[in-house]
C-alpha positions, 0 to 999 in steps of 0.5 A, spaced: 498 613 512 507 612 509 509 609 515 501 605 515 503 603 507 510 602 508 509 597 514 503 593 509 508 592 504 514 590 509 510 585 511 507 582 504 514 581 503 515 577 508 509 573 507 511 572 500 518 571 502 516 565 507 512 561 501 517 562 496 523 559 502 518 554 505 514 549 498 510 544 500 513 538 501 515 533 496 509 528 497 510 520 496 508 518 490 505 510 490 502 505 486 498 501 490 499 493 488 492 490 492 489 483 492 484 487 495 478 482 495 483 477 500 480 479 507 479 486 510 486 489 511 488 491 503 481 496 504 483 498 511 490 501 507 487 503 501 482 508 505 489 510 510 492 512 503 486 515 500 485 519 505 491 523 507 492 527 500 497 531 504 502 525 504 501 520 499 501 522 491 497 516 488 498 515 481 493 508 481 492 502 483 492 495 480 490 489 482 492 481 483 489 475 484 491 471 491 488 463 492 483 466 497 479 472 494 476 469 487 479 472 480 482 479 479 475 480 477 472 480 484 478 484 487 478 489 481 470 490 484 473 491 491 478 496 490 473 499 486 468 500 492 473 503 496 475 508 490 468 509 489 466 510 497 472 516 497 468 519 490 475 517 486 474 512 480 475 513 475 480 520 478 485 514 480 486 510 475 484 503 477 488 497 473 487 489 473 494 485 474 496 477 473 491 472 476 497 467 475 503 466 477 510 469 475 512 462 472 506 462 469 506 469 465 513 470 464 514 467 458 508 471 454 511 477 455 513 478 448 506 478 447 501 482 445 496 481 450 498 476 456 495 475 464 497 481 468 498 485 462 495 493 464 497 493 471 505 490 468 504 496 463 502 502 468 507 500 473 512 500 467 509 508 464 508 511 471 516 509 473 519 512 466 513 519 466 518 524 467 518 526 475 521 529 479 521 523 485 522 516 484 515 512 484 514 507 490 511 500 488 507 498 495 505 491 494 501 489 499 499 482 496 504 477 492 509 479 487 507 477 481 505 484 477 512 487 481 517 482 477 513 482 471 514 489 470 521 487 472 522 483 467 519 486 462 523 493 463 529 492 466 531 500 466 525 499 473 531 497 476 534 504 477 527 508 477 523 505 482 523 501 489 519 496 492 515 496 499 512 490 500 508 486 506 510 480 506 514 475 509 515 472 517 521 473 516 526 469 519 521 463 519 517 460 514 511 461 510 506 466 510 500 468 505 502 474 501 510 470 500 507 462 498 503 466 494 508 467 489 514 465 491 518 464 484 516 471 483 519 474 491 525 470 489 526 474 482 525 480 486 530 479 491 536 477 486 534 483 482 538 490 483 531 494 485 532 497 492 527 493 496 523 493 503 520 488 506 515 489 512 514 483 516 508 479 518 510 474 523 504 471 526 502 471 532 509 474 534 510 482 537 515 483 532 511 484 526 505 487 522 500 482 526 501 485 532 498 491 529 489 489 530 483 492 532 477 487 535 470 488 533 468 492 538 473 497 536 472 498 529 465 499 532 466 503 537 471 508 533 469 507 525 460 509 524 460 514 519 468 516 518 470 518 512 467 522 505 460 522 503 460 518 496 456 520 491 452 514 490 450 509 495 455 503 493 453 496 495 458 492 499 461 484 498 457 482 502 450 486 501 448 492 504 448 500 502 454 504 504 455 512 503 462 512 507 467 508 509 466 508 516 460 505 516 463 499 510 470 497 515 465 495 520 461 491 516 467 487 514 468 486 520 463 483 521 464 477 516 471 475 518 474 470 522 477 473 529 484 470 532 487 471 539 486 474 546 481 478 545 479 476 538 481 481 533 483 482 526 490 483 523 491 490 520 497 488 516 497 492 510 495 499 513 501 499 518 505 498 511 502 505 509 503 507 515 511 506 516 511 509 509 507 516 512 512 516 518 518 511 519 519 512 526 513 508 527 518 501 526 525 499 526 528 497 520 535 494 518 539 493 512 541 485 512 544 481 506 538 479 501 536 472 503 534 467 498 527 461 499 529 455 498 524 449 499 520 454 502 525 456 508 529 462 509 536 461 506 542 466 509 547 469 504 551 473 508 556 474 504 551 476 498 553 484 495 545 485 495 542 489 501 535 489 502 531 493 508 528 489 513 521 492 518 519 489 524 516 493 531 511 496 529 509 502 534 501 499 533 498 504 539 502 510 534 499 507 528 491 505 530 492 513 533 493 515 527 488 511 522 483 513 527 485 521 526 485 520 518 478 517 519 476 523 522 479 528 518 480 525 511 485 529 506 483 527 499 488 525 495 489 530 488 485 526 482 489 523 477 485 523 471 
């Protein structure tokens, strides 16, 4: 019986030791910058972060309004309808931005109240909380609440890094950039660190590669994710209790584009490389400037940016249908 209890206690030892020499690893922490109601991608990301609660700590989501998908109003509503679909509104705090532009909003800023003002706000108390990790701004939309919060705290600079999607990078245009490109510009010439995750239409390089058809959405998404508490009713009508079931309906009210026609999933490779960089190539280059609507290089310019491109698509689609399938919660905030 000595030699039965001696051996128990040598391995609780153990254990305890294992648990005190191996702590959880520190997770991501996010705040999530959406034009959430623009297509179907910022939803697609928005689940893949709330769904792997092992990875991502997030601390909120704030909204934006881009020309495509109505005022902040109905983008608050779509981002909403995710939270509520997870059983998390009201558990992650969810905040209204600008619906103007940068140029816009800028000089208000003194001012008691102004366009964007709760997202500015949260972005500003969530990098100054006392935190052990510095906080990641992953803005899928334009720029517009990242530089105001810039702008209107410039300690930011030093205490949170920007991920944004964004850009086709070398060459013009792109949704998210022509958006708010005042406030892209801001961006790039202030001291914040900075990550650009490319676009790139119609190119293999850049997050457009990285589709799903129809009859994939179909094939892999009925009844993926939690169930939620309460049916929600989706943008385009209809009663949802996961997920899964919500993600074909919208891919059922959207245009296709490509052989075989599909739909880019641009915002949910961002998380993506945020969850795993090895899932794309990244580079540090001279942070350039838009001129005209044209990429200008400073090559001799102090500034250094990080650059993404080659995104692993067959790696990243494995791993979203994965959390679909296996959806780890993230921890209420509230």
């Amino acid at each position: 019986m000595k030699l039965k209890s001696n051996s128990y206690l040598f391995f609780s030892l153990i254990c305890i030791c294992l648990i005190s020499c191996n702590p959880e690893p520190t997770k991501i922490r996010v705040i999530f910058d959406t034009d959430t109601n623009n297509e179907l991608d910022d939803q697609f990301a928005l689940a893949y972060l709330l769904f792997n609660g092992h990875i991502f700590d997030i601390e909120g989501v704030t909204v934006n309004a881009t020309r495509s998908g109505g005022k902040i109003e109905e983008h608050y509503e779509e981002a909403k309808r995710i939270l509520q679909l997870a059983n998390l509104y009201q558990d992650i705090p969810l905040l209204k931005g600008a619906n103007g532009s940068f140029e816009e909003i800028r000089g208000d800023l003194a001012r008691s109240t102004y366009d964007g003002k709760d997202a500015v706000d949260f972005i500003i108390e969530q990098a100054n909380a006392d935190h052990p990790s510095k906080l990641i701004v992953l803005a899928v939309g334009k720029l517009t609440n990242v530089a105001l919060a810039l702008e209107r705290d410039t300690a930011l600079r030093s205490k949170i890094e920007v991920v944004w999607l964004g850009s086709n990078y070398p060459k013009p245009g792109e949704y998210n950039q022509d958006n708010d490109t005042v406030a892209l510009n801001y961006v790039l010439k202030t001291a914040v660190p900075f990550e650009m995750v490319t676009v790139r239409y119609g190119a293999s390089s850049g997050t457009d590669a990285v589709k799903a058809t129809k009859s994939e959405i179909e094939a892999n998404m009925p009844g993926l994710g939690p169930k939620s508490d309460q049916p929600v009713t989706g943008r385009h009508g209809g009663s949802f209790v996961h997920f899964g079931d919500y993600a074909v309906n919208l891919f059922e009210h959207i245009d296709y584009h490509g052989d075989p026609p599909s739909r880019a999933l641009f915002d949910m490779a961002a998380v993506a490389i945020l969850k795993n960089p090895e899932w794309a190539k990244n580079k540090e280059i001279p942070a350039p400037v838009l001129m005209d609507n044209a990429w200008q290089e400073l090559p001799e310019n102090p500034r250094r940016i990080i650059l993404w491109e080659d995104f692993d698509k067959n790696a990243i689609m494995e791993d979203f249908y994965s959390t679909m399938r296996n959806p780890q919660l993230v921890k209420p905030k509230l």
